[in-house]
C-alpha positions in Angstrom: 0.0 0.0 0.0 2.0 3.4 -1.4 1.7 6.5 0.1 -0.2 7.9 -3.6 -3.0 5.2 -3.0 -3.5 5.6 0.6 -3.7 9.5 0.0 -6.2 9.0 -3.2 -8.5 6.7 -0.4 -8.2 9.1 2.5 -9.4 12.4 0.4 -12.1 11.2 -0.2 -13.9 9.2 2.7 -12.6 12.5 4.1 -15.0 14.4 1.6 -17.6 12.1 2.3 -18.3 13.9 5.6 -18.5 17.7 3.9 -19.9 17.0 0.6 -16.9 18.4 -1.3 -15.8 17.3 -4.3 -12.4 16.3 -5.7 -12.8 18.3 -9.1 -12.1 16.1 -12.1 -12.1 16.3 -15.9 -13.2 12.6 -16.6 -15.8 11.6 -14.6 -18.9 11.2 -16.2 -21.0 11.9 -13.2 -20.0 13.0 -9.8 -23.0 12.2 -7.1 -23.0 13.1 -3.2 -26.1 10.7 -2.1 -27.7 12.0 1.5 -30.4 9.5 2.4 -32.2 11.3 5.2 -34.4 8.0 5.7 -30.9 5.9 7.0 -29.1 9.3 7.7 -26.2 7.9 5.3 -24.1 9.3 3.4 -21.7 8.7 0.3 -19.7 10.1 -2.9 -20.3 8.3 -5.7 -18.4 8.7 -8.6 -18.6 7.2 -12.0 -16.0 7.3 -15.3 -15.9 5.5 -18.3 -14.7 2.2 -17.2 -14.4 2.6 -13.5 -16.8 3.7 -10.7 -15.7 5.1 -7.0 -17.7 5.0 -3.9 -16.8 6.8 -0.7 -19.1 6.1 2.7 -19.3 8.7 5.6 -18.3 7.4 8.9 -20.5 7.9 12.2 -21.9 11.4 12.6 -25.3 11.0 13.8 -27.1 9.6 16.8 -28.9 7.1 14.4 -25.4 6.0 13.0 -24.4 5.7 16.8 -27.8 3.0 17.0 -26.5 1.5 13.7 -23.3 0.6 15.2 -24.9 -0.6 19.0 -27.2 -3.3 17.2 -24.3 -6.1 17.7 -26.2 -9.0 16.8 -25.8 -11.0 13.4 -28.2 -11.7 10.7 -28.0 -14.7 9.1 -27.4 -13.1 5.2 -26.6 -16.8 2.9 -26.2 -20.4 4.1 -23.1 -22.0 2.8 -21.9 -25.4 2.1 -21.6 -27.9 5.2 -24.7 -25.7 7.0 -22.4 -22.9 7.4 -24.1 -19.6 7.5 -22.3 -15.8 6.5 -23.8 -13.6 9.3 -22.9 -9.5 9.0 -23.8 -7.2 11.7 -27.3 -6.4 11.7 -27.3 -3.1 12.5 -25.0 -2.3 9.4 -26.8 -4.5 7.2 -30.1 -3.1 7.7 -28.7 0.4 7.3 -27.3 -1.1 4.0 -30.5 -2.1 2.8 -33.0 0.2 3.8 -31.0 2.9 2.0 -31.1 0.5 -0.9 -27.4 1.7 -1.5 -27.4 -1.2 -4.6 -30.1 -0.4 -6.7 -28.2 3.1 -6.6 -25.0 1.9 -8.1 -26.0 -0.6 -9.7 -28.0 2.0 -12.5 -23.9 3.0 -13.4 -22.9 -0.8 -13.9 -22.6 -1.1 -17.5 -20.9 -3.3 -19.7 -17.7 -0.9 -20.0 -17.3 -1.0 -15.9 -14.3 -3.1 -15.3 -12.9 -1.7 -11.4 -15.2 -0.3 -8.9 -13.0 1.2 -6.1 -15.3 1.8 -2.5 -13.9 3.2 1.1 -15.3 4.8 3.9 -14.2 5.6 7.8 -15.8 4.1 10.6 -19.3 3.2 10.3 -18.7 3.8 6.3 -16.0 1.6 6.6 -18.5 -1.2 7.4 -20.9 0.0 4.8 -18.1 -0.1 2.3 -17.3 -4.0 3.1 -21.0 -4.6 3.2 -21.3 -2.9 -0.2 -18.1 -4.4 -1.6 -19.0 -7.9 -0.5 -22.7 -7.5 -2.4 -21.7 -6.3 -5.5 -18.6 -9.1 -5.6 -20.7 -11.4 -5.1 -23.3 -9.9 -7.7 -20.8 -8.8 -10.9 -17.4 -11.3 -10.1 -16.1 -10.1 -13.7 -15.0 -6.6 -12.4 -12.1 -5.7 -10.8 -12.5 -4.5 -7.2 -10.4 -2.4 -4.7 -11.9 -1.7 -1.3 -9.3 0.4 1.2 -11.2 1.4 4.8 -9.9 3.3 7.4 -10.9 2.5 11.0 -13.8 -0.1 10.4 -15.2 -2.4 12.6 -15.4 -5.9 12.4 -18.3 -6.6 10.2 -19.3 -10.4 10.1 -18.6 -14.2 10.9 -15.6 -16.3 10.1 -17.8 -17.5 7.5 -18.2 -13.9 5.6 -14.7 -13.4 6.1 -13.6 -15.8 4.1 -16.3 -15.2 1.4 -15.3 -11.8 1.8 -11.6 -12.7 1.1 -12.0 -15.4 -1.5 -14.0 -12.6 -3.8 -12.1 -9.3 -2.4 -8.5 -9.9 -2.2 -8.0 -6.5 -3.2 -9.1 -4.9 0.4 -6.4 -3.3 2.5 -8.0 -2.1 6.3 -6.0 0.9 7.7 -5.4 0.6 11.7 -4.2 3.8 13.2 -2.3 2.6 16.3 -5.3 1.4 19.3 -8.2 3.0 17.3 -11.0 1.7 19.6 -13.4 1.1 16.8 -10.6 -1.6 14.8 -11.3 -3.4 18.1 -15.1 -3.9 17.8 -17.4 -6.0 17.8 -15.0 -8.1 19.6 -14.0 -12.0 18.4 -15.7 -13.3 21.8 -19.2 -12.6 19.6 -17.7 -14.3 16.4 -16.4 -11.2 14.7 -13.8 -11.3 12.4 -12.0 -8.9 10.4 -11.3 -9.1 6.3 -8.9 -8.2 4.3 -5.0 -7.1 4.4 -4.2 -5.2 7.6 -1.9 -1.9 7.3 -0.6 -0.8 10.4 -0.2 3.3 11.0 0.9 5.3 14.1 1.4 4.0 17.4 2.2 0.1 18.5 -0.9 -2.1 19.2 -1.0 -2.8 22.5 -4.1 -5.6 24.0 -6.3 -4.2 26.1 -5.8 -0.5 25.1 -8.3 1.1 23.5 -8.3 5.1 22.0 -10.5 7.4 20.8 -8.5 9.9 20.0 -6.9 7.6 17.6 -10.1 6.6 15.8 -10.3 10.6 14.2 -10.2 10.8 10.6 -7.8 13.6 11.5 -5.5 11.1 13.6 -5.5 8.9 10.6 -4.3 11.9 8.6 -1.5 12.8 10.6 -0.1 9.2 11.0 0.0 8.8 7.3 1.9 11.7 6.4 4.4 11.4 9.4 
């Protein structure tokens, strides 16, 4: 994970919280989606060939409720009576904002990468959302990069997770509370490559102050 990828990701989950946009000459359509319904939030912009996707992070007291709703819904039943179970609270907020059938209207047959992030609570979304369409449109190339996210499903959705989306990279910012949640005792597990930023990890230790967008910022360009 280079420095000019890592920066390209951070700007703009960071511009998912201000609805600002990253000017550009190519994209086709450039789309900040508010859906006061789910209170969610997201950039989405399409080119040519590719399409980006950038989820807000926690910012409301209904995200906060998102986020508290710890127990797993049962989303597929795999092979051997195994069954992918995602966070309920994230998934519902992923489905009653029907963030799919918005994308899915820029899927064409000249989309080949889709690249999604997100911090925090959009860094769920954007595993949620990377997961779905993976598992939806295999053929295109995929790149999901989240900063600070929680753990999202089972062991069972992590590997689904990692068998479709080897591209995924989570950033950890030293003892970021939230990289610690929901913890393994309820069958969480995290997906994806871990990159390490910032301070040591040390068990036990948990910080706030490290969870910032801000924080994350500052680490990366140290």
């Amino acid at each position: 994970m280079n420095f000019g990828k890592l920066l390209h990701y951070l700007n703009y989950t960071d511009r998912s919280y201000y609805d600002v946009y990253i000017p550009s000459k190519t994209a086709i359509k450039t789309e900040y989606v508010n859906n006061k319904k789910t209170d969610i939030q997201y950039i989405l912009r399409v080119y040519e060939n590719s399409i980006l996707i950038a989820f807000r992070g926690t910012d409301s007291v209904r995200d906060m409720i998102s986020n508290m709703q710890f127990f797993k819904k049962t989303v597929c039943n795999m092979p051997g009576g195994r069954k992918i179970r995602i966070h309920s609270g994230f998934f519902k907020a992923y489905t009653d904002a029907k963030i799919f059938d918005k994308i899915v209207k820029y899927i064409t047959d000249k989309t080949k990468r889709i690249e999604i992030t997100g911090h925090s609570y959009g860094g769920a979304l954007a595993l949620i959302c990377a997961a779905d369409l993976a598992h939806r449109f295999p053929d295109i190339e995929y790149e999901v990069v989240v900063f600070g996210s929680p753990r999202t499903g089972n062991k069972a959705f992590a590997e689904f997770f990692d068998a479709y989306l080897p591209g995924t990279f989570r950033i950890e910012n030293g003892n970021d509370i939230i990289t610690k949640l929901p913890p393994p005792v309820f069958g969480y597990r995290h997906v994806g490559k871990t990159y390490r930023i910032g301070s040591p990890r040390i068990p036990f230790f948990y910080s706030f102050k490290e969870h910032s967008l801000c924080s994350y910022r500052q680490k990366i360009f140290k």
